[in-house]
mmCIF file of the N, C-alpha and C atoms, coordinates in Angstrom:
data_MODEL
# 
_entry.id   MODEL 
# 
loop_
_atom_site.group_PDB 
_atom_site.id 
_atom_site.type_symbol 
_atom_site.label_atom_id 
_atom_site.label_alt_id 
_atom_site.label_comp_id 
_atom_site.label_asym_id 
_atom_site.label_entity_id 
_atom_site.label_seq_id 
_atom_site.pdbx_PDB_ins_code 
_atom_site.Cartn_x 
_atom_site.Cartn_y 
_atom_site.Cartn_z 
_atom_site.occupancy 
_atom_site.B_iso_or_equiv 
_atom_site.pdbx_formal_charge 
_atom_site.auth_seq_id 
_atom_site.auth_comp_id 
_atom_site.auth_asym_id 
_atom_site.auth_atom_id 
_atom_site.pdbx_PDB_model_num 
ATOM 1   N N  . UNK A 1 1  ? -12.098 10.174  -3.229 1.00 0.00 ? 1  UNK A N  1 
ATOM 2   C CA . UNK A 1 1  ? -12.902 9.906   -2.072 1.00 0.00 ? 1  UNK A CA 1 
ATOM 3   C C  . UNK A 1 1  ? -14.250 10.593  -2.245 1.00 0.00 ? 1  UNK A C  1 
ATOM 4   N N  . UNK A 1 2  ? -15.297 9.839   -1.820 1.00 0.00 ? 2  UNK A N  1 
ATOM 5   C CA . UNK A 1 2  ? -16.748 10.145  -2.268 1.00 0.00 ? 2  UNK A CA 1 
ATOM 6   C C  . UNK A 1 2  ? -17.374 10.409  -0.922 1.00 0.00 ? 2  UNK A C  1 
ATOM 7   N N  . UNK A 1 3  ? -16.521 10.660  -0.241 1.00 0.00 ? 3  UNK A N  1 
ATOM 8   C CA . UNK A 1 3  ? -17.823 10.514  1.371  1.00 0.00 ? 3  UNK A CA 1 
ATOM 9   C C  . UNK A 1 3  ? -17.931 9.588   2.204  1.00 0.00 ? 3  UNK A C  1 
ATOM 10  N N  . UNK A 1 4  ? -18.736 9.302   2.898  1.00 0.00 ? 4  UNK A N  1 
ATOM 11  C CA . UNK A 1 4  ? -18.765 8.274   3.964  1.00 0.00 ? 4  UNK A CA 1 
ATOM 12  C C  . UNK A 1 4  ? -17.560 7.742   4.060  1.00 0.00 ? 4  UNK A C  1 
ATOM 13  N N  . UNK A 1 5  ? -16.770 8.380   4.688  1.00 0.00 ? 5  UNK A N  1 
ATOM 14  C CA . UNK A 1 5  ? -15.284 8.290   5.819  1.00 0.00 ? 5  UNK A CA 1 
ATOM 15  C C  . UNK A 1 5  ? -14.391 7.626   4.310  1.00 0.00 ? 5  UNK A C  1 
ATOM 16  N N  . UNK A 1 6  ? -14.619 8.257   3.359  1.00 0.00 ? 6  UNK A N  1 
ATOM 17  C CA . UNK A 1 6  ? -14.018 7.464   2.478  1.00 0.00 ? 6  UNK A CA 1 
ATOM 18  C C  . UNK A 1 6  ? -14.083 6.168   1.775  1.00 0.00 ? 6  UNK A C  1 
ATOM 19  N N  . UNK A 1 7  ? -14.983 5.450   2.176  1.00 0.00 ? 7  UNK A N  1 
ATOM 20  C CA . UNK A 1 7  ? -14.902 4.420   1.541  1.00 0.00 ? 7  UNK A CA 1 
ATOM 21  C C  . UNK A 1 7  ? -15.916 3.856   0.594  1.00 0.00 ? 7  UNK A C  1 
ATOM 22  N N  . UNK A 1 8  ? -16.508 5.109   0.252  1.00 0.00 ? 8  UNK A N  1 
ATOM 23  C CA . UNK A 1 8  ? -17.964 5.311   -0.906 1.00 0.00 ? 8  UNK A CA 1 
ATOM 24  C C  . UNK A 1 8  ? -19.474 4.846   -0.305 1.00 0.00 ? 8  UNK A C  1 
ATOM 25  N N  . UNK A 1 9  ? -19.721 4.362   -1.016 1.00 0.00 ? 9  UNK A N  1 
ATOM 26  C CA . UNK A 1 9  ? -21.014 3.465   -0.622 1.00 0.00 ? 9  UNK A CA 1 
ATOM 27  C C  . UNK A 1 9  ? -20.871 2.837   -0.240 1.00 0.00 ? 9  UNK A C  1 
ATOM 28  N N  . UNK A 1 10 ? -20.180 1.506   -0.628 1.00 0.00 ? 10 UNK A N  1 
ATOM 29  C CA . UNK A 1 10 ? -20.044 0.593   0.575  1.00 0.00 ? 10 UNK A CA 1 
ATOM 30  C C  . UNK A 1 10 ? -19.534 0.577   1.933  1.00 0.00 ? 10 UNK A C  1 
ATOM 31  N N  . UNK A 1 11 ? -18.961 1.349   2.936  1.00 0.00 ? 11 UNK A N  1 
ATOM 32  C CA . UNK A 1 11 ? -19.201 2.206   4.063  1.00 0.00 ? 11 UNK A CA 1 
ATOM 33  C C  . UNK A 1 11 ? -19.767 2.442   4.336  1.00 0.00 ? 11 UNK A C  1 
ATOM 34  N N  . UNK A 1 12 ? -20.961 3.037   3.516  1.00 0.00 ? 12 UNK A N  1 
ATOM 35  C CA . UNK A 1 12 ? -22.608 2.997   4.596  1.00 0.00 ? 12 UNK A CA 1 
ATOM 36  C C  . UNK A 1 12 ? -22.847 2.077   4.186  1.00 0.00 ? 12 UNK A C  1 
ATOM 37  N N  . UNK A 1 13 ? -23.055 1.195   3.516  1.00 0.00 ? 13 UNK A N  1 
ATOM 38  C CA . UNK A 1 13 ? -24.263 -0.039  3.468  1.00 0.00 ? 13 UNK A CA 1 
ATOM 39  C C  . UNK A 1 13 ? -23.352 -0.537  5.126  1.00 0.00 ? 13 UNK A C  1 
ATOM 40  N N  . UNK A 1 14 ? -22.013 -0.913  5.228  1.00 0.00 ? 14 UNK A N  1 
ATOM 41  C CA . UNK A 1 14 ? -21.643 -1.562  6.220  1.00 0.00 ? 14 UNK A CA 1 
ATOM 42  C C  . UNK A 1 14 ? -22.162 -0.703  7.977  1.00 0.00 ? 14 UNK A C  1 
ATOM 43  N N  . UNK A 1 15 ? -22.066 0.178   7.434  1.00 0.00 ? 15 UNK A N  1 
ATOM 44  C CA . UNK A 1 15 ? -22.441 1.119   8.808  1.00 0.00 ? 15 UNK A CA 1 
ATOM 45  C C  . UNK A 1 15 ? -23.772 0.510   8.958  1.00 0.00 ? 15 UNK A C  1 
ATOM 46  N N  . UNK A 1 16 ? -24.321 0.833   8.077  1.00 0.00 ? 16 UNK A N  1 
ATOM 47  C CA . UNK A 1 16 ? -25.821 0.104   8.651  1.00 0.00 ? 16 UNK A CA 1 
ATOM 48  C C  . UNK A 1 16 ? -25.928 -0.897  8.885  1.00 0.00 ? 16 UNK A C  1 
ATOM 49  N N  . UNK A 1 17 ? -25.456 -1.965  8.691  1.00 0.00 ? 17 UNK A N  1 
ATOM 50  C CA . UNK A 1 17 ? -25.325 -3.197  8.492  1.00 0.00 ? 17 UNK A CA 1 
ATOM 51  C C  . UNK A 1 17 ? -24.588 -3.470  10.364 1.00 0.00 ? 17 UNK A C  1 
ATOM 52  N N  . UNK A 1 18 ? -23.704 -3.101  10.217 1.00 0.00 ? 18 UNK A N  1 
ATOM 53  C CA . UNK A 1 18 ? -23.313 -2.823  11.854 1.00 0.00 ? 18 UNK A CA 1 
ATOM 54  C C  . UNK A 1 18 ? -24.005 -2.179  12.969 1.00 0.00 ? 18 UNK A C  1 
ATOM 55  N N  . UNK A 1 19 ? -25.217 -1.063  12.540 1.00 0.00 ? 19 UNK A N  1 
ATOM 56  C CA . UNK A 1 19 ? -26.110 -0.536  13.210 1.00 0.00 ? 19 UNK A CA 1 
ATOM 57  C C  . UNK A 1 19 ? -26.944 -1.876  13.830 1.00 0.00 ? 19 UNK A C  1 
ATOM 58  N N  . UNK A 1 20 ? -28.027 -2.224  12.381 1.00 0.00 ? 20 UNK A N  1 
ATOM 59  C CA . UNK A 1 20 ? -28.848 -3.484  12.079 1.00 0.00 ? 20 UNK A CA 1 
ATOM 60  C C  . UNK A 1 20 ? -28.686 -4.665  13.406 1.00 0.00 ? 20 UNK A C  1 
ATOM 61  N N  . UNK A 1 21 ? -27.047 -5.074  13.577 1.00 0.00 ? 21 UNK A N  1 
ATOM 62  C CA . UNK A 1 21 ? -26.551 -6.409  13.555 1.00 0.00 ? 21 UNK A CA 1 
ATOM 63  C C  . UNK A 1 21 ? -26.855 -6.237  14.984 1.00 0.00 ? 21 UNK A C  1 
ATOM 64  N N  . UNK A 1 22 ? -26.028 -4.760  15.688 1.00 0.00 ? 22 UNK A N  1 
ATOM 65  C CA . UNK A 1 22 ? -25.762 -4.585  17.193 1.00 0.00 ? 22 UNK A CA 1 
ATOM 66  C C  . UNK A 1 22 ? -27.357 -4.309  17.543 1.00 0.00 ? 22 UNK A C  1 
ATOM 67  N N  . UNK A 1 23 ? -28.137 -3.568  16.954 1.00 0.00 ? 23 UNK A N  1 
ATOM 68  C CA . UNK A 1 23 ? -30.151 -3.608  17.597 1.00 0.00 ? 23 UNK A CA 1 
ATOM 69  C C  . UNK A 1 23 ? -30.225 -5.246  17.758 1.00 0.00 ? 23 UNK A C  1 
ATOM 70  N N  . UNK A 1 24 ? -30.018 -5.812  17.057 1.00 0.00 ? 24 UNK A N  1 
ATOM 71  C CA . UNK A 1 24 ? -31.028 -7.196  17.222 1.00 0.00 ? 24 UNK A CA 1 
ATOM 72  C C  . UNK A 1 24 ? -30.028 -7.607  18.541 1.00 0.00 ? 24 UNK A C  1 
ATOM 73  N N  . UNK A 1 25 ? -28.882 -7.913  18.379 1.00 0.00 ? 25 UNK A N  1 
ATOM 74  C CA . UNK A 1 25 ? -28.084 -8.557  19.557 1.00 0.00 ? 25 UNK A CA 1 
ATOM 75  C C  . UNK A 1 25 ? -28.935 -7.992  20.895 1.00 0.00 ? 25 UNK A C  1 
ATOM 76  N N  . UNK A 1 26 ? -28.282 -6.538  21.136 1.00 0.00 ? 26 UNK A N  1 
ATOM 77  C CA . UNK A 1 26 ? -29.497 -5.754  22.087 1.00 0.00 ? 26 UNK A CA 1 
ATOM 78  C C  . UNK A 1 26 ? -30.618 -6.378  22.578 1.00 0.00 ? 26 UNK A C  1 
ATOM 79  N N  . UNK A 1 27 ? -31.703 -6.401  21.287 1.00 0.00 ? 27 UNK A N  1 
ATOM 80  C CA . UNK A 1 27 ? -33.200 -6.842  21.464 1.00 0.00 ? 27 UNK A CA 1 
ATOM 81  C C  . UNK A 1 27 ? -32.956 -8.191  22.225 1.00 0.00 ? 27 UNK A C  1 
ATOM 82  N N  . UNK A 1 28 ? -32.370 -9.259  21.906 1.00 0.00 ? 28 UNK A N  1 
ATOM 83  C CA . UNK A 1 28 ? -31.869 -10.494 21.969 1.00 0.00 ? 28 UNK A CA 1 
ATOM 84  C C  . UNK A 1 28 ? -31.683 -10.510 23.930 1.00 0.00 ? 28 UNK A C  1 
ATOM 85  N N  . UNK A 1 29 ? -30.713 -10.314 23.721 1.00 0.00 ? 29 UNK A N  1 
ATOM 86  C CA . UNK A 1 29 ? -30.256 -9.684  25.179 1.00 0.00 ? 29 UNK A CA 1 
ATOM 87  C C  . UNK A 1 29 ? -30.938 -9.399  25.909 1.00 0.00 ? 29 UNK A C  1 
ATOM 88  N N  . UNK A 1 30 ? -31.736 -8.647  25.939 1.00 0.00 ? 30 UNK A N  1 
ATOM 89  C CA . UNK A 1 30 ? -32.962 -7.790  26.745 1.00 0.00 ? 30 UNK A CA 1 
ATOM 90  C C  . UNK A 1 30 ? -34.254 -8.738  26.753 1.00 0.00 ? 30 UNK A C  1 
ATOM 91  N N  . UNK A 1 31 ? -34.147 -9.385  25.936 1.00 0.00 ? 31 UNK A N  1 
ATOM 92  C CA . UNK A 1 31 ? -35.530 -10.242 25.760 1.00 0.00 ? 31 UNK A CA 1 
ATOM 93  C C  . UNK A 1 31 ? -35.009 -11.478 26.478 1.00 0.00 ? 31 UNK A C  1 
ATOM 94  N N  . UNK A 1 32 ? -34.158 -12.308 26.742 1.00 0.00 ? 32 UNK A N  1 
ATOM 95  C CA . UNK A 1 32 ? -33.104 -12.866 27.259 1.00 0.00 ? 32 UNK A CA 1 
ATOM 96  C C  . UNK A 1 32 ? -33.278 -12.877 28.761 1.00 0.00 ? 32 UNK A C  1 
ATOM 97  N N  . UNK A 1 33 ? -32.906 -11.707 29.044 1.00 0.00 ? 33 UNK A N  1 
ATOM 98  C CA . UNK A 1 33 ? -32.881 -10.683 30.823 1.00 0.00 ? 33 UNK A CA 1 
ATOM 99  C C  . UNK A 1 33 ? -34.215 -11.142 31.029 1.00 0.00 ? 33 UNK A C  1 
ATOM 100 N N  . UNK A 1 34 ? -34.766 -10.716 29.820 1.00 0.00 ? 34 UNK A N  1 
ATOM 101 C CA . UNK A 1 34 ? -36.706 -10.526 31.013 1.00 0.00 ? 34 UNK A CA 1 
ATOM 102 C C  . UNK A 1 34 ? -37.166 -11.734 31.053 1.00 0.00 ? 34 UNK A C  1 
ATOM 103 N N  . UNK A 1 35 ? -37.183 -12.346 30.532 1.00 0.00 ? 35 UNK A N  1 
ATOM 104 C CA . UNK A 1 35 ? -38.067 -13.523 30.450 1.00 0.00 ? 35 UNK A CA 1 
ATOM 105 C C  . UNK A 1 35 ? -37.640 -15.077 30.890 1.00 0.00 ? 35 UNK A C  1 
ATOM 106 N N  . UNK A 1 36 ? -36.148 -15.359 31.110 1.00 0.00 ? 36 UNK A N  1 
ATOM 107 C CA . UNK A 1 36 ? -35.721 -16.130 31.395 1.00 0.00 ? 36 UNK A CA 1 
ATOM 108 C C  . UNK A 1 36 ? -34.930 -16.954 30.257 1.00 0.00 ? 36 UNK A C  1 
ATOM 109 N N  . UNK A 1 37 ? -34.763 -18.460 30.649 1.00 0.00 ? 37 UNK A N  1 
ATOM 110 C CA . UNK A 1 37 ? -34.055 -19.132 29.647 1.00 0.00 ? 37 UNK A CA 1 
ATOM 111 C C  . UNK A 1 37 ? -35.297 -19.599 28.138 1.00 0.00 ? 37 UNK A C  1 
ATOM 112 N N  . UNK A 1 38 ? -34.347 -20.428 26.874 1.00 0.00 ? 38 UNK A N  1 
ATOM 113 C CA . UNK A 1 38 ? -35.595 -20.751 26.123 1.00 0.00 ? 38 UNK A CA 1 
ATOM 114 C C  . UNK A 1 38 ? -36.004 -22.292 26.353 1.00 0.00 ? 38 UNK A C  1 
ATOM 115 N N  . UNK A 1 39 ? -36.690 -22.213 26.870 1.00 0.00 ? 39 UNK A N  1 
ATOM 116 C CA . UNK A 1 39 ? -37.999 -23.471 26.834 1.00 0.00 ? 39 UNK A CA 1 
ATOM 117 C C  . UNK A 1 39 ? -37.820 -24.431 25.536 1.00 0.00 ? 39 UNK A C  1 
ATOM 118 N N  . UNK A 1 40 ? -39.135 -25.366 25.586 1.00 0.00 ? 40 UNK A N  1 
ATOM 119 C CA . UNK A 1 40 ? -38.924 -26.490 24.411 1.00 0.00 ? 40 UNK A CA 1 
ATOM 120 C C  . UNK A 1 40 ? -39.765 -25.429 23.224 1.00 0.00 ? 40 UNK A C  1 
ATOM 121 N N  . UNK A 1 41 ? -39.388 -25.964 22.057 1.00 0.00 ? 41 UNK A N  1 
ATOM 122 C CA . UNK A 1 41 ? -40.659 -24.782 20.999 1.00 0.00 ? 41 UNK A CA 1 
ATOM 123 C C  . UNK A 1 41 ? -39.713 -23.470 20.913 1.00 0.00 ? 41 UNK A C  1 
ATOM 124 N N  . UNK A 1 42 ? -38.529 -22.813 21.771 1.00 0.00 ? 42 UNK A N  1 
ATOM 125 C CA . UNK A 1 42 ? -37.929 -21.457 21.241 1.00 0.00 ? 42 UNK A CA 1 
ATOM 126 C C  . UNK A 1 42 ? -39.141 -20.771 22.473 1.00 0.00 ? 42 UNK A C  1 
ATOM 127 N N  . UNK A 1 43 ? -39.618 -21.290 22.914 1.00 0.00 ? 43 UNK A N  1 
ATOM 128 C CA . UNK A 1 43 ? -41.183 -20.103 23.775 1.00 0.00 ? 43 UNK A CA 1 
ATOM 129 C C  . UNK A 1 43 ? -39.736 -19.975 24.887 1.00 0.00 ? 43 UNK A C  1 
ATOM 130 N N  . UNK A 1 44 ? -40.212 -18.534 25.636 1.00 0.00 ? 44 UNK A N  1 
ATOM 131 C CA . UNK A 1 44 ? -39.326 -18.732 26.843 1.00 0.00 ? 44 UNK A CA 1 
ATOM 132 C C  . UNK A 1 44 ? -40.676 -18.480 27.945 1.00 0.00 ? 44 UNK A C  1 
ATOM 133 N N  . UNK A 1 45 ? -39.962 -19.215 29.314 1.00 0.00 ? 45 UNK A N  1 
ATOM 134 C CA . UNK A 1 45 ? -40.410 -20.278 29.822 1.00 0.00 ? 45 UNK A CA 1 
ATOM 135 C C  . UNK A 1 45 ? -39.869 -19.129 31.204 1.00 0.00 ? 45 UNK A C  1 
ATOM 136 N N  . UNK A 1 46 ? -41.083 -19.011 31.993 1.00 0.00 ? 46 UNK A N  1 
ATOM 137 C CA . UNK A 1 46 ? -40.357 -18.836 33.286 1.00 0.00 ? 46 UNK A CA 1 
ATOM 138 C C  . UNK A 1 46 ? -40.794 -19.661 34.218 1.00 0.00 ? 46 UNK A C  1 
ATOM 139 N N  . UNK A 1 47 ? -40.138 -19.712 35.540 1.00 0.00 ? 47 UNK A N  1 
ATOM 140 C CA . UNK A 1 47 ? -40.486 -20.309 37.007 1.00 0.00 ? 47 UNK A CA 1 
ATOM 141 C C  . UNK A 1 47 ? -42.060 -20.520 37.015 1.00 0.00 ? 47 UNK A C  1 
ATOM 142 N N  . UNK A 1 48 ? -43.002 -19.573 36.918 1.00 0.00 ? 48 UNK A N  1 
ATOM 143 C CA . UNK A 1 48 ? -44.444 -19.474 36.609 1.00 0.00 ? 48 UNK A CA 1 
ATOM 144 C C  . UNK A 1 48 ? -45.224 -20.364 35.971 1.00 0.00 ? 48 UNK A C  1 
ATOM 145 N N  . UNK A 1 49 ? -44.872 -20.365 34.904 1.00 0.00 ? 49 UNK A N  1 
ATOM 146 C CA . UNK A 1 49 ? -45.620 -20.806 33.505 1.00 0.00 ? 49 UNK A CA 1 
ATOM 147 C C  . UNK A 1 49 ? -46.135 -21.823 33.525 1.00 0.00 ? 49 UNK A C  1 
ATOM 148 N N  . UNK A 1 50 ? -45.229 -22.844 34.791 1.00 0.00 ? 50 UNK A N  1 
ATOM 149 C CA . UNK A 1 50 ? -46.036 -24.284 34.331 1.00 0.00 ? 50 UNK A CA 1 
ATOM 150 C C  . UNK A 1 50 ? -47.425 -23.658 35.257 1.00 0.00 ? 50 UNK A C  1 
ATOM 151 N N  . UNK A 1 51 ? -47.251 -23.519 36.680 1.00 0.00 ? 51 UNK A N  1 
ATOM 152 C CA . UNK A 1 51 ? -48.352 -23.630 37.164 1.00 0.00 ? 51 UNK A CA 1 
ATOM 153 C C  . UNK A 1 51 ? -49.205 -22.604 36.691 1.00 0.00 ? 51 UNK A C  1 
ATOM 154 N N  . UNK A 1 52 ? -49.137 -21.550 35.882 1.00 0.00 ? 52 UNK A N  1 
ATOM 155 C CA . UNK A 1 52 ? -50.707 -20.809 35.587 1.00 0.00 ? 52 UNK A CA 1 
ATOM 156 C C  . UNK A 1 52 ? -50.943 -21.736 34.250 1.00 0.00 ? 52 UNK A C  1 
ATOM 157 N N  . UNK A 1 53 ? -50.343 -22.311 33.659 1.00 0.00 ? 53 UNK A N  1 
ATOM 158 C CA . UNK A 1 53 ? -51.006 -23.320 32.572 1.00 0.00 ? 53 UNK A CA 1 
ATOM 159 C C  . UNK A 1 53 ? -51.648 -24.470 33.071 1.00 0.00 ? 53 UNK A C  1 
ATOM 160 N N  . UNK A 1 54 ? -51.633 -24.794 34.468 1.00 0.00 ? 54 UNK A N  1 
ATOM 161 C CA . UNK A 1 54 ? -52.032 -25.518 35.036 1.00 0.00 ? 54 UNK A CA 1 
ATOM 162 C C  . UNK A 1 54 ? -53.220 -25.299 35.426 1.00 0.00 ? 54 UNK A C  1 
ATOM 163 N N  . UNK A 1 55 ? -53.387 -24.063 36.379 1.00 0.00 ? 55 UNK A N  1 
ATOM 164 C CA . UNK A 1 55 ? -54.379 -23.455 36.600 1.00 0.00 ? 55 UNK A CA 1 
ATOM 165 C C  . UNK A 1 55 ? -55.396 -22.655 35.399 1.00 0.00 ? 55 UNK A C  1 
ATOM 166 N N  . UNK A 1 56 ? -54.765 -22.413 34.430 1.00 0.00 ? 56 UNK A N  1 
ATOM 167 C CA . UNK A 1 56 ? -55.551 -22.358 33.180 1.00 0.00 ? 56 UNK A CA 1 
ATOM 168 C C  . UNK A 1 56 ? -56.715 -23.554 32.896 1.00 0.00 ? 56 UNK A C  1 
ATOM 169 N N  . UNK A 1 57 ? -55.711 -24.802 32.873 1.00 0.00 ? 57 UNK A N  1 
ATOM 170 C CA . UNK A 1 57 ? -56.094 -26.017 32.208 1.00 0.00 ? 57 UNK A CA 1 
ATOM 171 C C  . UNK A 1 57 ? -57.309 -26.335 33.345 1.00 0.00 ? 57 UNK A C  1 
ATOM 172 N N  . UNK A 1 58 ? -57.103 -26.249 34.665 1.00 0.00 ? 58 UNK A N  1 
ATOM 173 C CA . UNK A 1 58 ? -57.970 -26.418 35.530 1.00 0.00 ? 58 UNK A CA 1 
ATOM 174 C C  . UNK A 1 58 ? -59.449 -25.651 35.343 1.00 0.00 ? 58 UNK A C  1 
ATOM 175 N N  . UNK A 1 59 ? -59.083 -24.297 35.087 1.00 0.00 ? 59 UNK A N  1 
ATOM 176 C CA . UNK A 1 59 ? -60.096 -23.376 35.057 1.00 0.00 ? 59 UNK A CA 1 
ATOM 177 C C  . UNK A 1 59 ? -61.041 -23.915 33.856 1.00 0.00 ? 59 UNK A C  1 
ATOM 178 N N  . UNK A 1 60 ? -60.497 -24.789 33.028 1.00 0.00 ? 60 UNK A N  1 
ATOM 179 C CA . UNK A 1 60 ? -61.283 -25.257 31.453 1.00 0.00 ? 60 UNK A CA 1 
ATOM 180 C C  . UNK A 1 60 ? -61.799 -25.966 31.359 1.00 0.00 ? 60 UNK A C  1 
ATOM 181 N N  . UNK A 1 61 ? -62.034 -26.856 32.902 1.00 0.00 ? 61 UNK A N  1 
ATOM 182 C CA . UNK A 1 61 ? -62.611 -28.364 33.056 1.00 0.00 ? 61 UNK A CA 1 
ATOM 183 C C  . UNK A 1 61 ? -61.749 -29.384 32.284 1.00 0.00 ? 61 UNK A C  1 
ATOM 184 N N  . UNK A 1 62 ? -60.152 -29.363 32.167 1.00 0.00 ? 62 UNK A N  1 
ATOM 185 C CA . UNK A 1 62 ? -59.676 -29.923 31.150 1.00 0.00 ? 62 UNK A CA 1 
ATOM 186 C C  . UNK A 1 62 ? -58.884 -30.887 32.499 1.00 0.00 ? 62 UNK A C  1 
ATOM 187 N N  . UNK A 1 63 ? -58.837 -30.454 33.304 1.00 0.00 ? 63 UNK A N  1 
ATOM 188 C CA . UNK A 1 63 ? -58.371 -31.321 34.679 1.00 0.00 ? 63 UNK A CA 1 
ATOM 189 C C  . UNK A 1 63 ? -59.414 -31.642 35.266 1.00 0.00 ? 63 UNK A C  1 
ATOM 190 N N  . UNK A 1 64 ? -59.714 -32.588 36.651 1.00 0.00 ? 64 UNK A N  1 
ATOM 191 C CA . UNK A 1 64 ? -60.470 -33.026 37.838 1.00 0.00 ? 64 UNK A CA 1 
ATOM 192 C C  . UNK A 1 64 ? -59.422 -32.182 38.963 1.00 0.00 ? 64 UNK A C  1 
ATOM 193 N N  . UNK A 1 65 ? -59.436 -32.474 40.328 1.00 0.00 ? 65 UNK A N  1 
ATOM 194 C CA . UNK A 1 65 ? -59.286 -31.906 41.127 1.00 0.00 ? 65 UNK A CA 1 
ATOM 195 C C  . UNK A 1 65 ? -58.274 -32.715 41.436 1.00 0.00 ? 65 UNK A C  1 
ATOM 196 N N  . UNK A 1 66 ? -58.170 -33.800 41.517 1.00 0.00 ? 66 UNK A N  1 
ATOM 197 C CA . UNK A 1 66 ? -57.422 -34.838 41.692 1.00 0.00 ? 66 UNK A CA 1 
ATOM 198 C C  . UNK A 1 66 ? -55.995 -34.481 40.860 1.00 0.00 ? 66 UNK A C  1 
ATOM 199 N N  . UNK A 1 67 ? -56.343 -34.420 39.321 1.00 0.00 ? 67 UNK A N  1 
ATOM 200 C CA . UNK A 1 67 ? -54.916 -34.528 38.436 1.00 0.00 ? 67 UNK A CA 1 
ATOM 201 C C  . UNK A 1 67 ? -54.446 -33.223 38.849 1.00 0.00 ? 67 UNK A C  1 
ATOM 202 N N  . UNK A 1 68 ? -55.323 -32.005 38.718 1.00 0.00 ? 68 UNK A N  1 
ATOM 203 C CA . UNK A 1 68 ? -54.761 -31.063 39.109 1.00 0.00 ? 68 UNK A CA 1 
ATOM 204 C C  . UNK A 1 68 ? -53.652 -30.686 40.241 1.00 0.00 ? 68 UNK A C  1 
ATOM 205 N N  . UNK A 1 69 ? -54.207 -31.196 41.539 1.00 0.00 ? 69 UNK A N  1 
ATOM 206 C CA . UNK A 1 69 ? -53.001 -31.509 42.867 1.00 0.00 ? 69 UNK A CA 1 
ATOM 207 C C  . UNK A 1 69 ? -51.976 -32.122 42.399 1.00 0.00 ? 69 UNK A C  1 
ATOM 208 N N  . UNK A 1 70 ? -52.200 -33.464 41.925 1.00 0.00 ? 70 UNK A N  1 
ATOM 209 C CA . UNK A 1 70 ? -51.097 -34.386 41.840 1.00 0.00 ? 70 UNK A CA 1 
ATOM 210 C C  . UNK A 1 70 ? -49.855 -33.423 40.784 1.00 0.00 ? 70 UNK A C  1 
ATOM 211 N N  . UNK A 1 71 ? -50.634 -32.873 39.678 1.00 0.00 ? 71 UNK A N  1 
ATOM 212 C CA . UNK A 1 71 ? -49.658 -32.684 38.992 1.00 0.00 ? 71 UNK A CA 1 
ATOM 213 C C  . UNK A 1 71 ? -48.679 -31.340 39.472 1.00 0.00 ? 71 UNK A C  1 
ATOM 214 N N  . UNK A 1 72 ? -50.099 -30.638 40.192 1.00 0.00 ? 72 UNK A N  1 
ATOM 215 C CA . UNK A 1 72 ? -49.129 -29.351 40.803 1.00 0.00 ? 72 UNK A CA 1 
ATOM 216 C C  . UNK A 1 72 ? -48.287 -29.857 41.990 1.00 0.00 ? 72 UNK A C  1 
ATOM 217 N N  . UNK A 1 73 ? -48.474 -30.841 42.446 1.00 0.00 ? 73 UNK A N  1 
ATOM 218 C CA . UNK A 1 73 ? -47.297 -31.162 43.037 1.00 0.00 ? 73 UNK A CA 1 
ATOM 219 C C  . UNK A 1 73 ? -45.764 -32.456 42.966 1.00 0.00 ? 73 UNK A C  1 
ATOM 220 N N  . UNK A 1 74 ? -46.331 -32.078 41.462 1.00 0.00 ? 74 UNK A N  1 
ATOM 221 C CA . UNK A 1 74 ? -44.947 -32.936 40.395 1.00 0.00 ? 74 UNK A CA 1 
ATOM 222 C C  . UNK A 1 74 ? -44.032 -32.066 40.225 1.00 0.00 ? 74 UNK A C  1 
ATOM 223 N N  . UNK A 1 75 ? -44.774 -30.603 39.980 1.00 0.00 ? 75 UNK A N  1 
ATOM 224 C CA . UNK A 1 75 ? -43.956 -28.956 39.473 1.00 0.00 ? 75 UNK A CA 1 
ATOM 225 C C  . UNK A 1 75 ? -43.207 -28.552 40.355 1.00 0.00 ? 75 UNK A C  1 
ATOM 226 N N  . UNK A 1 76 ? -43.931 -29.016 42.018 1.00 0.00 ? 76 UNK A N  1 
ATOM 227 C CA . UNK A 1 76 ? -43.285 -28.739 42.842 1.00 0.00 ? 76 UNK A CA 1 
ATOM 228 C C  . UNK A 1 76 ? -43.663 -27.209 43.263 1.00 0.00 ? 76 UNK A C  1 
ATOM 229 N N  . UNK A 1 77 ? -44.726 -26.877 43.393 1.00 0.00 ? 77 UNK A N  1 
ATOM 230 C CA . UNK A 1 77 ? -45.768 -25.897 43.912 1.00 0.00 ? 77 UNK A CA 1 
ATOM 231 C C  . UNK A 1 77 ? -46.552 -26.014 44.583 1.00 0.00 ? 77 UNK A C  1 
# 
C-alpha cells in the first residue's frame, strides 16, 4: 500500500475526478436556480428578457411605435 487510502495513484486521480465532477454539477445547479429555464441557443431566458430586448430594439430605432406596442402586447406586457 502506497497511500491515498490505499489504492495508489489511481485513488487520487479518482478523488479528484469526483471533486471536478460534483463543482460543475453545483455550478450547473446554481446557475440553473438563478437564472431560470434554458431558452432557444442554450442562453437562459427569464420572464424579463423578451421585453427589455424589446425595449432595447425600440431604443435603436429598430422598431416604430406601432410594432413596438403590438409586439409588447403579443409578450403579454
Amino acid at each position: 500500500m502506497a497511500g491515498y487510502g490505499g489504492y495508489g495513484i489511481m485513488g487520487l486521480v479518482f478523488s479528484i475526478l469526483w471533486i471536478v465532477i460534483l463543482v460543475i454539477v453545483i455550478a450547473a445547479i446554481v446557475r440553473w436556480a438563478r437564472h431560470g429555464h434554458i431558452g432557444r441557443g442554450g442562453r437562459y431566458w427569464r420572464d424579463s428578457d423578451a421585453l427589455d430586448i424589446l425595449k432595447e430594439r425600440y431604443a435603436k430605432g429598430e422598431l416604430t411605435k406601432e410594432e413596438f406596442e403590438t409586439m409588447k402586447k403579443d409578450i403579454g406586457a
